[in-house]
N, C-alpha and C positions, 0 to 999 in steps of 0.2 A: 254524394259519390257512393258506389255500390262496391264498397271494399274486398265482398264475398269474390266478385270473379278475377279470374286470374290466367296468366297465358305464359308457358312455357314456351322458351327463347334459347337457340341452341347461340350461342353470342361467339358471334366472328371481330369484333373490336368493340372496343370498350373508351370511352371518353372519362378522360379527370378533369374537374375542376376547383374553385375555391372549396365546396365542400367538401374535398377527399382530404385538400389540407386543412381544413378546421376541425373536421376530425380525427384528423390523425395526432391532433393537438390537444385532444378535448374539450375545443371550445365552437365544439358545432352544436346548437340550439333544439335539434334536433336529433343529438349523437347518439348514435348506438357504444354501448358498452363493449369496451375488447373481451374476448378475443370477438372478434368482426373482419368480413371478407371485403377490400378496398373495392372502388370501381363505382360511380354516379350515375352513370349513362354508358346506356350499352344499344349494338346494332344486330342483327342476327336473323334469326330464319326461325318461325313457329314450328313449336314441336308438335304441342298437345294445348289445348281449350276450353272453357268451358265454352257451351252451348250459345249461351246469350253473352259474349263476350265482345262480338261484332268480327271478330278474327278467326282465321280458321289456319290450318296447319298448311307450310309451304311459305307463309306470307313472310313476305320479307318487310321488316318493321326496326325503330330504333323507337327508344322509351329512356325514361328515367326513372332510378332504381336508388339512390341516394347511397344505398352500398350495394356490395355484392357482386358489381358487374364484374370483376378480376376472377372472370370463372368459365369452364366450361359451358353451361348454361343459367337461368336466371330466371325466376316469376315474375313478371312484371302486371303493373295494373291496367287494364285498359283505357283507363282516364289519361294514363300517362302516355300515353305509346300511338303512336304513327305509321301510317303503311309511306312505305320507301318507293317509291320509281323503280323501273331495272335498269336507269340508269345513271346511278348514284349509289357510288361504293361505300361498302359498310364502314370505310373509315371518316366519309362526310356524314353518311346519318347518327355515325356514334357523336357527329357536335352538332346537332340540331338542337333534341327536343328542347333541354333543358335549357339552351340563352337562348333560345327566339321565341320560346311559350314565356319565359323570363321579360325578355323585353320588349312586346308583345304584349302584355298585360301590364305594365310600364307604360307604354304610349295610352293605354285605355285609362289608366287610374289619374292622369296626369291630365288627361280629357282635353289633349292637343288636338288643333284645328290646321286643317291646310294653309299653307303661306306662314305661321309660325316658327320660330326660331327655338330650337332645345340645346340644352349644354350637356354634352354625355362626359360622366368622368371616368378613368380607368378605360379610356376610348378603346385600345389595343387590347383589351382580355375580353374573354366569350363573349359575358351579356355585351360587353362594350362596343365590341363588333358586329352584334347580334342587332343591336340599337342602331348602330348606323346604315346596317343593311337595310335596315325596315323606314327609315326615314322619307326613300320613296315614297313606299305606299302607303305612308301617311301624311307623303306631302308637308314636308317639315325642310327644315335648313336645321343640318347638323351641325355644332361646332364640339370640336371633339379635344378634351383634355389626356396628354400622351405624356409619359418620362424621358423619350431616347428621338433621336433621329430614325432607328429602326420604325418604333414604333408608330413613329409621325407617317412615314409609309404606308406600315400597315392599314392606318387609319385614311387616310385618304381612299389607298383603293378598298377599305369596305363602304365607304359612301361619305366620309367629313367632306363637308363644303369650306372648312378652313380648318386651319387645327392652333392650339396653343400650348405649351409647354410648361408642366407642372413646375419645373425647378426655374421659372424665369416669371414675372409678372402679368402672370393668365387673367387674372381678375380686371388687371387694366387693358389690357387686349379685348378683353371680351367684352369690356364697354364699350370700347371702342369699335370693333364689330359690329354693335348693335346701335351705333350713333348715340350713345350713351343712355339707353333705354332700358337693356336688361333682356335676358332673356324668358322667353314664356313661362321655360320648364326646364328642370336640371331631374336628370335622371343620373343615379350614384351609387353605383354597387363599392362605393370607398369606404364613406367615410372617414375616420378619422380626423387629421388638423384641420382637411379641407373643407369640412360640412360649413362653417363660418362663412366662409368668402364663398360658398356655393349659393346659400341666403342671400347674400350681398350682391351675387352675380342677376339674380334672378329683378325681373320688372315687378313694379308695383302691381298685386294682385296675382303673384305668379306663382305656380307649383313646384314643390323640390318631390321627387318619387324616393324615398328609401327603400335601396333591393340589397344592400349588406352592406357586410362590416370588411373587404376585403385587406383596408390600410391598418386593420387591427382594433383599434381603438375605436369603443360606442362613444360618440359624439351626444353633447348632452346643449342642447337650444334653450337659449333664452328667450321668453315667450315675447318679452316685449318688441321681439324683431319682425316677430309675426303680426302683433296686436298695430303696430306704428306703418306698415307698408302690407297690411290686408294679405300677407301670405301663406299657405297653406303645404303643410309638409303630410306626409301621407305614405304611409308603408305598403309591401304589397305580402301576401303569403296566401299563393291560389287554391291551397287545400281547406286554410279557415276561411276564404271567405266562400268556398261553393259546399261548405257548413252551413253556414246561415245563406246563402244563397246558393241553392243547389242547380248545375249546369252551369257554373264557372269551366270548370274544369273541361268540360267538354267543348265549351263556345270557345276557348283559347285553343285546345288541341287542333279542333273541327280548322280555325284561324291557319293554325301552321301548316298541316296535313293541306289545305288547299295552295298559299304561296307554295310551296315545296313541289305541289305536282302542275303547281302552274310554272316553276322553273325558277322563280321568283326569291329562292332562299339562296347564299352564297358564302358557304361555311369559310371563316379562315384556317384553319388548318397550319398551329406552330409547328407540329412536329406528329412524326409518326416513332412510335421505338416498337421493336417484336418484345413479345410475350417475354423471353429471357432477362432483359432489360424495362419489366414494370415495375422494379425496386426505385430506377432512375426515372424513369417517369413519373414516377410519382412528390422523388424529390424535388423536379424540376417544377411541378408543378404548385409548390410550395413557396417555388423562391420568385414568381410571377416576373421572369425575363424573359418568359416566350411571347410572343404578341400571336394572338388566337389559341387554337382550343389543341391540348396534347393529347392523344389519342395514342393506346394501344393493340397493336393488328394481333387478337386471343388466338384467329384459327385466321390461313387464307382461304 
């Protein structure tokens, strides 16, 4: 990735997610040190460019910025960042990049096949929703793990082909589902108590994707569950790996930026609050009872 170029973004809405609150915690992996300006993904309109940047001023684009976006404007990297439609308002592009390059690069590492069956967990928050949008276009049967009635909803209309309910016995359901087979692939931005019965959910030879820690707690695998039923657990982090394999970053971007202008992305959108009220957005977004992605509208 060419870190040098850079694109200034006058940011009309700004998207939070799990990272604004694991930072705001200090227990984001990637944390910037306070004092630090909130805001993950942001939407907006080119200011200024570098030359070889691929973007030019006027362009309307959403990126992700890990912080910063709770601002006026914002530098964003071009690895990270997407040209927008004109007909797609800055407060769906402020929830794009970030869960659908997320899971999106998820279905890749996971190296699901069409007619496959996945287990999405945290079904109702960004990547989760992100996950199930895309399960068309990879030709998959989603079964999607939800907390609430709300969010069993939610989950349906981003794309579950069934759903099952974390606080009731999902693991037996989801056998059941599958005629007791298991699923291909569980993708899990959770973790925590449920990484166990996520292993357990999955078929003989099957892949678990870890993309975070959202239920708090690193989950810690006993190998021999892996070594006895041939399975394969496997993390994703798009920046180390287009490190050692360079044009990650772009082949996921180039990914979204196409469904997006093929019409083909379908943000859920919890909540919008103004600019006066990103103290609450923020907190809201910490307490993960919104189902899809909280956005703040910075400029109309």
């Amino acid at each position: 990735m060419a870190w040098g170029r850079r694109v200034l973004v006058e940011v009309r809405a700004a998207g939070l997610s799990v990272i604004d609150a694991l930072q705001a915690s200090g227990a984001y992996q990637y944390g910037q040190p306070p004092p630090y300006v909130a805001g993950s993904e942001i939407a907006g309109v080119v200011i200024e460019t570098d030359a070889d940047s691929g973007f030019a001023p006027g362009d309307r684009v959403g990126s992700i910025v890990f912080w910063g976006g709770l601002a006026e404007r914002a530098v964003v990297a071009p690895d990270y960042t997407v040209r927008l439609p004109d007909d797609v308002p800055f407060e769906t592009g402020a929830a794009v990049y970030l869960n659908w390059s997320t899971a999106w690069f998820a279905y890749e590492r996971a190296r699901v096949e069409p007619g496959q069956t996945v287990l999405v967990q945290g079904a109702a928050g960004g990547v989760g929703t992100a996950a199930l949008d895309l399960a068309g276009t990879f030709g998959v049967r989603a079964i999607a793990v939800v907390s609430s009635a709300e969010k069993e909803r939610a989950a349906r209309t981003a794309g579950a082909a069934e759903t099952v309910r974390s606080d009731g016995p999902w693991l037996d359901e989801v056998r059941e589902l599958t005629g007791g087979r298991g699923v291909d692939a569980v993708l899990d931005p959770v973790g925590g108590d449920r990484f166990t019965d996520s292993l357990r959910a999955l078929r003989i030879g099957g892949v678990l994707v870890v993309i975070g820690f959202a239920g708090g707690a690193i989950p810690e695998v006993r190998v021999n569950r892996l070594l006895l039923r041939n399975l394969t657990v496997t993390g994703i982090s798009m920046d180390t790996m287009d490190r050692e394999h360079p044009g990650t970053l772009v082949r996921v971007r180039d990914a979204v930026e196409g469904l997006l202008a093929a019409g083909r992305i379908h943000p859920t959108i919890g909540a919008i609050y103004p600019w006066e009220e990103a103290g609450a957005a923020l907190v809201a977004s910490g307490e993960g009872h919104t189902a899809g992605k909280i956005v703040v509208r910075v400029r109309s």
